[in-house]
C-alpha positions as CSV (number, residue, x, y, z in Angstrom):
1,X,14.6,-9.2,15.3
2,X,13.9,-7.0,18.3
3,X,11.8,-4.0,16.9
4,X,13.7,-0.9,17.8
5,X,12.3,2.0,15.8
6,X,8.4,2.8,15.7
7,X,7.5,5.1,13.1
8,X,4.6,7.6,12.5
9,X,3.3,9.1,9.6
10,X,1.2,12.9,10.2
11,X,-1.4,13.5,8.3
12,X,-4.4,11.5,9.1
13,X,-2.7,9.5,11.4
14,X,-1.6,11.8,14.5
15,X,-3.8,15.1,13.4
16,X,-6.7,15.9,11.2
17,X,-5.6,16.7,7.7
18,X,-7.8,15.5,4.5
19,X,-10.9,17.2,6.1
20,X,-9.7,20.3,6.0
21,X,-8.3,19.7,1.9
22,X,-12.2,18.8,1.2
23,X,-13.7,21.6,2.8
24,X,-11.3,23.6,0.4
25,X,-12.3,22.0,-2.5
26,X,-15.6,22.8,-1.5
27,X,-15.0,26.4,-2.4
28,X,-12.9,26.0,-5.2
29,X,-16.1,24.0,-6.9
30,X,-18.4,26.7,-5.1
31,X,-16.1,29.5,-6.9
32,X,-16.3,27.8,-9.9
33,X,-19.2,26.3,-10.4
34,X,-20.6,28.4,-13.4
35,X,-18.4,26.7,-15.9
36,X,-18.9,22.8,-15.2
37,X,-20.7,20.7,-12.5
38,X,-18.7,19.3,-9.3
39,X,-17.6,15.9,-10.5
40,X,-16.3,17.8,-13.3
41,X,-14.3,19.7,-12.3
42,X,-13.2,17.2,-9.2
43,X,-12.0,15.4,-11.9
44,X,-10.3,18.1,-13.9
45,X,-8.4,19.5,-10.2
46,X,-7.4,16.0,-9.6
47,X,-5.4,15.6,-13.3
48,X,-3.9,18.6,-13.1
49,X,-2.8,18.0,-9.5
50,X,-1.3,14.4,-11.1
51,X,0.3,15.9,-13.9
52,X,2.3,18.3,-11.1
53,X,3.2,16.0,-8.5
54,X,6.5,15.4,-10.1
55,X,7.5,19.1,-9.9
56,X,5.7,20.7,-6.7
57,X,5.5,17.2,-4.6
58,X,3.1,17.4,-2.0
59,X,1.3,20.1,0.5
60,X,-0.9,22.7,0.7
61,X,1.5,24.8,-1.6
62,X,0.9,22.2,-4.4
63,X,-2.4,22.2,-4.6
64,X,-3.1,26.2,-4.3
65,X,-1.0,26.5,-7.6
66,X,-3.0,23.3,-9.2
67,X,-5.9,25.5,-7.7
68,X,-5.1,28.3,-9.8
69,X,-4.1,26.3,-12.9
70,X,-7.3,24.2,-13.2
71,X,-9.1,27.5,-12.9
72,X,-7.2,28.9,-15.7
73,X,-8.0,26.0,-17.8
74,X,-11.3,25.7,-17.0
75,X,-12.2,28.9,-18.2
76,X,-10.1,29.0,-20.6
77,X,-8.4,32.1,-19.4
78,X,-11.2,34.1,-18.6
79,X,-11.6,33.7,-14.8
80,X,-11.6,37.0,-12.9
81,X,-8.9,38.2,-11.3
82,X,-10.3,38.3,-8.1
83,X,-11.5,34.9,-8.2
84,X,-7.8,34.3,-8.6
85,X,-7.2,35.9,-5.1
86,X,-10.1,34.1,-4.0
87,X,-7.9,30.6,-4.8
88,X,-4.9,32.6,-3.0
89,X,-6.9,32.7,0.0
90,X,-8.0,29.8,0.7
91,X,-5.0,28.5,-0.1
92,X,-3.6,30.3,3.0
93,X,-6.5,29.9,5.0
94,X,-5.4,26.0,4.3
95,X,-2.0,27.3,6.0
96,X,-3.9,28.3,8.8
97,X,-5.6,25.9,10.2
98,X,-5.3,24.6,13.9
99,X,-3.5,21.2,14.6
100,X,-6.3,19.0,15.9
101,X,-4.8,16.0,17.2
102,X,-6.7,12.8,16.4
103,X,-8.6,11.0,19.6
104,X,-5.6,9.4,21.8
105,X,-2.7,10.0,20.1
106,X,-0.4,11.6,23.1
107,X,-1.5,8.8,25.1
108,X,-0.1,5.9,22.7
109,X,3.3,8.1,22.2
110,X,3.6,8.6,26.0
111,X,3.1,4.6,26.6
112,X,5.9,4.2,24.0
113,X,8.1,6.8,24.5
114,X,11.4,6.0,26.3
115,X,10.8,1.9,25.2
116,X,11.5,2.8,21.5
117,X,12.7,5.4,19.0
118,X,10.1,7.2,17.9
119,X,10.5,8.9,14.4
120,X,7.9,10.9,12.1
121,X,8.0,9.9,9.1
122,X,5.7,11.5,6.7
123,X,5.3,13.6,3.1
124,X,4.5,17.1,2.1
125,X,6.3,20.5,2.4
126,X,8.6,20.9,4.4
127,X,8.3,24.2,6.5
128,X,4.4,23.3,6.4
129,X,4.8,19.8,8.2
130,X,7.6,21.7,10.5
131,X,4.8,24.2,11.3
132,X,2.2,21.0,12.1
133,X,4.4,19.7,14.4
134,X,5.4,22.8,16.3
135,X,1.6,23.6,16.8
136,X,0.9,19.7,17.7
137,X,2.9,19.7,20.8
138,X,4.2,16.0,19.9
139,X,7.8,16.7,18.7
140,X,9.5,15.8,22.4
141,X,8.6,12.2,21.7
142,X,9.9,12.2,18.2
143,X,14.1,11.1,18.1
144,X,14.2,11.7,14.4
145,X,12.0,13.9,12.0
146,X,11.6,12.7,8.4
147,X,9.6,14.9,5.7
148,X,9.8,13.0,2.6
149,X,9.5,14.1,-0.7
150,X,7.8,10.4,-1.8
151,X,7.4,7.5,0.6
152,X,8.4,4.2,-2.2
153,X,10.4,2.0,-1.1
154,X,13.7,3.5,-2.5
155,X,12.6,6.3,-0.1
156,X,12.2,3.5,3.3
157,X,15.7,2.3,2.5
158,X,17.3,5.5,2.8
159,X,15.4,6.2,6.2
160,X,16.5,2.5,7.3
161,X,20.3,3.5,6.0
162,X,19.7,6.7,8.2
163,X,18.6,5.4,10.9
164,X,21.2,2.3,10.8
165,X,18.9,-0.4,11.6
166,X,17.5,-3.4,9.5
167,X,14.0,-3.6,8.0
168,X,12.8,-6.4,10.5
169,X,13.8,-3.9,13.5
170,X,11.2,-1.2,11.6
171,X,7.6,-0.8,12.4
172,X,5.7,1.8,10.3
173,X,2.1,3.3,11.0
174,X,-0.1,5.1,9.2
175,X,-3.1,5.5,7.3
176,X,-2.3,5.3,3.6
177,X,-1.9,1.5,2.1
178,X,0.1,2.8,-0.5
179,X,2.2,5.5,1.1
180,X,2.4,3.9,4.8
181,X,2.1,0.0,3.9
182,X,3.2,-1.6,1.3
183,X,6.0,0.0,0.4
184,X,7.6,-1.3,3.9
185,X,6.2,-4.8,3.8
186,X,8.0,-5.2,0.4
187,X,11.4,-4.5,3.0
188,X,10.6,-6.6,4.9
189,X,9.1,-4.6,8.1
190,X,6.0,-4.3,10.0
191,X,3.0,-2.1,9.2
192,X,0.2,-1.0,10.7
193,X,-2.7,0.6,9.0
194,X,-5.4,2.7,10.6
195,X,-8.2,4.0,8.2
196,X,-8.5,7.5,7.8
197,X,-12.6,8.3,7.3
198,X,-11.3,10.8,4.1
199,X,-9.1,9.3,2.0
200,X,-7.3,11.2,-1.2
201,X,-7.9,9.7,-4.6
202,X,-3.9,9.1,-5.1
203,X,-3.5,7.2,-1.6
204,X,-6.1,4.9,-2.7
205,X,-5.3,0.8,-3.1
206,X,-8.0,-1.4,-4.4
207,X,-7.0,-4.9,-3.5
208,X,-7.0,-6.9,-0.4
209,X,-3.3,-7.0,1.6
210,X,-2.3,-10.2,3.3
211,X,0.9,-10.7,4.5
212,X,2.3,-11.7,8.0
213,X,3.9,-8.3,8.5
214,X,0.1,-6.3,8.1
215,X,-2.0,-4.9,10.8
216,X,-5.2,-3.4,10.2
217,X,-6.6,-1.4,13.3
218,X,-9.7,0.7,13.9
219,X,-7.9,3.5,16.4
220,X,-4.5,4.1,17.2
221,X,-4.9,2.8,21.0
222,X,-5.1,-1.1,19.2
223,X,-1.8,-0.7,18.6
224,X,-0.4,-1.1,22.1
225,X,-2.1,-5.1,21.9
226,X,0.9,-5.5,19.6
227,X,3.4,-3.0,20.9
228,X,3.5,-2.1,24.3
């Protein structure tokens, strides 16, 4: 089938995202690193971050409260409350951050726009990814908005249903294999995947993908070799 709708994920795909997460945790292992080494207590953030996926999802307001509760646990109760604040912070310093748009990203939406829908379709919090977008400039070539709470393939389906079109008229890009990929090759639609240099722990896929339906592409500009 003809494609008719071209969708986008954010984060690390349009704008510069994961970078700015690092640089965070940076801090957090800088604030904390009295009570175990780095890899320690990367390890230790990233469980507790796990074990609250199910009840604060994704975003920057996710990971300042697993921020604070890995501290807590930590030190066993006895960090300072002004380390505490410290956490706060940078969690809205996180909020803060300017929207810097990945190398040629307008240029690909302006080639497409007008020959396909365009949608965004990508996780996190909501008024956060809202706040992205405004700051990005690239919401005039968008003809739907999706912020998803998960991105399985339950999740795609209820797009497609939304969007009233069938999974061989979808084409997905992004940069997570497991978020972004596979989850719409097992539909039955196109992917493409462009590599992110930073890639979170939980987005990772270790195994090889082939199927007819999978692009992998170095820059976003190689997509219009396929899609133009």
């Amino acid at each position: 089938m003809q494609t008719k709708i071209i969708a986008f994920d954010a984060d690390d795909t349009l704008w510069h995202n994961e970078s700015y997460f690092r640089e965070t945790e940076k801090k957090f292992y800088a604030l904390l690193e009295g009570y175990m080494p780095e890899h320690s207590l990367a390890k230790e953030l990233f469980q507790v971050e796990m074990q609250n996926l199910e009840l604060y999802g994704y975003g920057i307001k996710a990971f300042t409260l697993s921020m604070i509760e890995s501290a807590m646990q930590i030190s066993e109760r006895t960090i300072e409350i002004e380390d505490i604040e410290k956490i706060i912070t940078y969690g809205k310093e996180l909020l803060q951050m300017p929207v810097e748009l990945i190398d040629e990203v307008e240029s690909v939406l302006q080639a497409l726009y007008g020959k396909y829908k365009l949608v965004l379709a990508t996780k996190g919090d909501l008024l956060d990814q809202h706040r992205k977008l405004t700051k990005s400039g690239l919401g005039k070539y968008f003809h739907h908005i999706e912020i998803m709470s998960e991105k399985k393939v339950l999740d795609y389906e209820k797009l497609l249903r939304r969007l009233e079109i069938e999974p061989q008229q979808f084409v997905m890009i992004g940069n997570s294999l497991k978020s972004d990929v596979l989850p719409v090759l097992e539909l039955g639609g196109t992917a493409f995947h462009i590599p992110y240099h930073v890639t979170w722990a939980h987005e990772h896929v270790d195994r090889d993908i082939e199927h007819e339906n999978f692009h992998s592409i170095d820059k976003i500009t190689k997509l219009l070799e396929f899609i133009s």
